[in-house]
N, C-alpha and C positions, 0 to 999 in steps of 0.2 A: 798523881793518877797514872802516870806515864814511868816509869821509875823501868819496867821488865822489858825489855827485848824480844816479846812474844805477843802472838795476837793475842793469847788468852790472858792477858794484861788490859784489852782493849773494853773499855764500857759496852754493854749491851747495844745502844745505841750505835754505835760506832759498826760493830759486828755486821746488825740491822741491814746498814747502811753499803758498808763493805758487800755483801752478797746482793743485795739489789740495784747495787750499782753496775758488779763485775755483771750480772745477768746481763741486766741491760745493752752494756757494750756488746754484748755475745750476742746476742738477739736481735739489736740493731742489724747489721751486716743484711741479717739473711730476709729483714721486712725489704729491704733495696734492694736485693736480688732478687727475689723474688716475682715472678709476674704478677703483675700490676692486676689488681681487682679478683686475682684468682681466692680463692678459702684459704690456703696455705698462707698467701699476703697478710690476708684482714688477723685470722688468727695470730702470726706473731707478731705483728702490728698490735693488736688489743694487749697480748705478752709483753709486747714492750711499753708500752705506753703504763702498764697496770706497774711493772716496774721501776719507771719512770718515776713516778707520782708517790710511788713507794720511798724512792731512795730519796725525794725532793725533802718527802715531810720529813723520814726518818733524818735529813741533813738539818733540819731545825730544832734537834734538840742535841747537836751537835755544835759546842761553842768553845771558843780559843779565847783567852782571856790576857794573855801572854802579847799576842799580836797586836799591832792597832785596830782596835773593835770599836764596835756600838754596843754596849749590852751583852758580849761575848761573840757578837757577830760580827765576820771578817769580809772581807771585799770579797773572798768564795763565794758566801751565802748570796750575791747578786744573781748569780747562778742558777741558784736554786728556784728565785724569783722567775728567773727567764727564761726556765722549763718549763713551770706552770703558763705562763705565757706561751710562747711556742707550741705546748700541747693543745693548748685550748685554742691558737689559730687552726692549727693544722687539724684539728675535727670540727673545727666550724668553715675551714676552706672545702674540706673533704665530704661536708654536708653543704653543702650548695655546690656539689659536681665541679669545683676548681681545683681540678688534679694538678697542673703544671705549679698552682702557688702550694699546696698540701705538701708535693713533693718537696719544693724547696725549706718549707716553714720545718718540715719534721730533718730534712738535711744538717739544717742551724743547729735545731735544738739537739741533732746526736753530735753536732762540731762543737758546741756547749759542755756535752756532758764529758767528751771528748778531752777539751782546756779543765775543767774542775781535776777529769784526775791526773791531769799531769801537775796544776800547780798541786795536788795535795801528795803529789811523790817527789815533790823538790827534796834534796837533801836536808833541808834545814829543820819540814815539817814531819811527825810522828812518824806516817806510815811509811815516807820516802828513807827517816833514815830506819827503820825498821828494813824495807827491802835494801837499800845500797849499801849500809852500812854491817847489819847484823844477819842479814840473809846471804848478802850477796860478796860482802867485804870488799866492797868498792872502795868507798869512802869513809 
């Protein structure tokens, strides 16, 4: 499945994934920046959270079979679990007016999404050596 040096080698899934992931990180930043409870906040806040949720599921049909798995799913996929989690504190802290835990619960879960894609650009895994290797000619 993996055989071309190109993204367009890459399963639909994967692609999916790939774009609502990078959104997300892009997105994040500016819900944090942003003041706090203004329109501009909430909206890309719901952006990223719709994101979110997007890249989570599109990551469950996403499986490494190669690596040590369960069923084709890797220690990543815990991840994926602990976004939905995180998401769903953080608009249940943010629906009972606990902005100080909101703030923190949605911090974790973009420091989460954060760790996924760096382990999934290690050198060893698809996309990482796609960039260091055949993009970047690092490694």
């Amino acid at each position: 499945m993996f055989d071309s040096p190109h993204l367009a080698s890459l399963a639909p899934a994967v692609i999916v994934h790939l774009f609502l992931a990078v959104g997300a990180l892009l997105i994040g930043p500016l819900a944090f920046w942003l003041r706090k409870g203004t329109l501009l906040h909430r909206a890309s806040g719901y952006a990223w959270i719709t994101l979110m949720i997007g890249a989570a599921v599109s990551s469950a049909f996403i499986r490494d079979f190669r690596l040590p798995n369960l069923m084709g799913y890797t220690a990543i996929h815990l991840l994926t679990v602990a976004t939905f989690v995180g998401i769903g504190l953080g608009i249940w802290h943010i629906s009972r007016r606990n902005v100080r835990r909101h703030r923190r619960v949605m911090q974790i879960t973009y420091g989460a999404a954060l760790l996924a894609g760096a382990f999934a650009l290690l050198p060893e895994r698809y996309l990482g050596s796609l960039l260091w290797h055949h993009a970047l000619g690092v490694l």
